[in-house]
C-alpha positions in Angstrom: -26.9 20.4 -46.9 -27.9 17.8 -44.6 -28.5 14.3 -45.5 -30.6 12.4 -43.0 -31.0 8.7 -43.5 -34.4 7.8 -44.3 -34.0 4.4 -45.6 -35.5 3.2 -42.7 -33.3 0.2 -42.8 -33.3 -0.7 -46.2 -30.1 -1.6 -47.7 -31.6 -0.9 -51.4 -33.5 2.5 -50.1 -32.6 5.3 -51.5 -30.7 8.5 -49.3 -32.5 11.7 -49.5 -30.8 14.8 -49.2 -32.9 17.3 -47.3 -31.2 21.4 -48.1 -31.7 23.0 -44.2 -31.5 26.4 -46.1 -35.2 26.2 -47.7 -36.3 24.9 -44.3 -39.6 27.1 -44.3 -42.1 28.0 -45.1 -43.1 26.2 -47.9 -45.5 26.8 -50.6 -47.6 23.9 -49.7 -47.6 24.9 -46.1 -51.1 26.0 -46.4 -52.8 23.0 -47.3 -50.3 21.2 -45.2 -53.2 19.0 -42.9 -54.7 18.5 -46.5 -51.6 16.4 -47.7 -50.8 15.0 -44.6 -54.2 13.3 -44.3 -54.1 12.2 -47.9 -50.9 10.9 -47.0 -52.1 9.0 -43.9 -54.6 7.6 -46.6 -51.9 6.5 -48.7 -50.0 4.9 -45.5 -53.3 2.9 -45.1 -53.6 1.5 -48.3 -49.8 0.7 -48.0 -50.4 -1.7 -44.9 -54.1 -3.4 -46.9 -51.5 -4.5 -49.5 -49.2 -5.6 -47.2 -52.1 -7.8 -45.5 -53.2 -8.7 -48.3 -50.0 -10.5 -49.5 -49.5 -11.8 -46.5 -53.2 -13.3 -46.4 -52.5 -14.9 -49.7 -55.2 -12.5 -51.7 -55.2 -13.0 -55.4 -52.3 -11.2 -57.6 -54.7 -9.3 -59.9 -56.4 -7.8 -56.4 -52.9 -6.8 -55.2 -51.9 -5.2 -58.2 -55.1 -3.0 -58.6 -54.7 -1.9 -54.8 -51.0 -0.6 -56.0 -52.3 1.1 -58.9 -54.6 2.8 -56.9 -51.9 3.7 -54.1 -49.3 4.7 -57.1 -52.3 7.1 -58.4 -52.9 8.5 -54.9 -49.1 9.8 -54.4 -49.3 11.0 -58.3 -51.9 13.1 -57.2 -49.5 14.4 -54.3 -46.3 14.4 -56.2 -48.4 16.7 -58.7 -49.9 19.1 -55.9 -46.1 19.3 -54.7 -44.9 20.5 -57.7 -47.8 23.2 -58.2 -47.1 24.5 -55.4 -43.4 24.6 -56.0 -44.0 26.6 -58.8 -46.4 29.0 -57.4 -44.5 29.3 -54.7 -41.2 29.4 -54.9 -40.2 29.8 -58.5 -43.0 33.0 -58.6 -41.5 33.7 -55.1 -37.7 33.6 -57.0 -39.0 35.9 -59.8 -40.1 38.8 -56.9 -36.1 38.8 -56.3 -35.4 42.8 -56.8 -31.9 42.7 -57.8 -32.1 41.3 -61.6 -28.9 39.3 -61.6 -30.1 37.5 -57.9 -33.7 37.0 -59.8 -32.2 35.3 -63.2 -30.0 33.0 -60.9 -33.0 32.2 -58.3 -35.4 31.4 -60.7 -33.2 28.8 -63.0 -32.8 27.2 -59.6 -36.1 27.0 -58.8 -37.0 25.8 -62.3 -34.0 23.4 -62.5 -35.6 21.8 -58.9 -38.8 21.7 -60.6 -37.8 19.9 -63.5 -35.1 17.6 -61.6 -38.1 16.6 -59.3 -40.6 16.1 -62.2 -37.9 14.0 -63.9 -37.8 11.6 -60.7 -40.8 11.2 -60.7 -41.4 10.3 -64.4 -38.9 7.1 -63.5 
């Protein structure tokens, strides 16, 4: 496993380790432009809030625009883990050798449910 740094210079950002091995392709890979342009969207909001703390905007205002940027990755977050399932945990259970399948898909599940409990944080 590889561990990049993508803290982009942070000292309180979390490292994310990427595993090389499930490089490609992925189960979202086919609505890929779909996600990145909602996250372009996102990345927009991201920079109005920043302008607007920085142009003094009202608390209340900023707050709602988070809310609504918070809900927008949700909504990706959610997506991500549909397709994980339908993807590669369905993809694990195709496995032909039973033993293989059994292992494959708790680890599929087990990344599933470690990814749905980071999110619920």
């Amino acid at each position: 496993m590889s561990t990049p740094d993508l803290s982009m210079g942070h000292p309180d950002a979390p490292i994310i380790e990427v595993d090389l091995e499930h490089a490609a392709p992925h189960g979202y890979t086919a609505n890929k432009d779909a996600y990145l342009k909602r996250l372009k969207r996102i990345e927009g909001q991201v920079r109005g809030i920043a302008r607007m703390v920085e142009d003094d905007k009202y608390c209340i205002d900023i707050l709602t625009q988070v809310a609504a940027a918070t809900k927008a990755l949700h909504a990706v977050s959610l997506g991500l883990v549909e397709e994980h399932i339908g993807h590669c945990v369905v993809g694990a259970a195709a496995e032909p050798d039973p033993e293989a399948r059994a292992e494959q898909i708790d680890a599929k599940v087990k990344e599933a449910t470690d990814a749905i409990g980071r999110l619920l944080r």
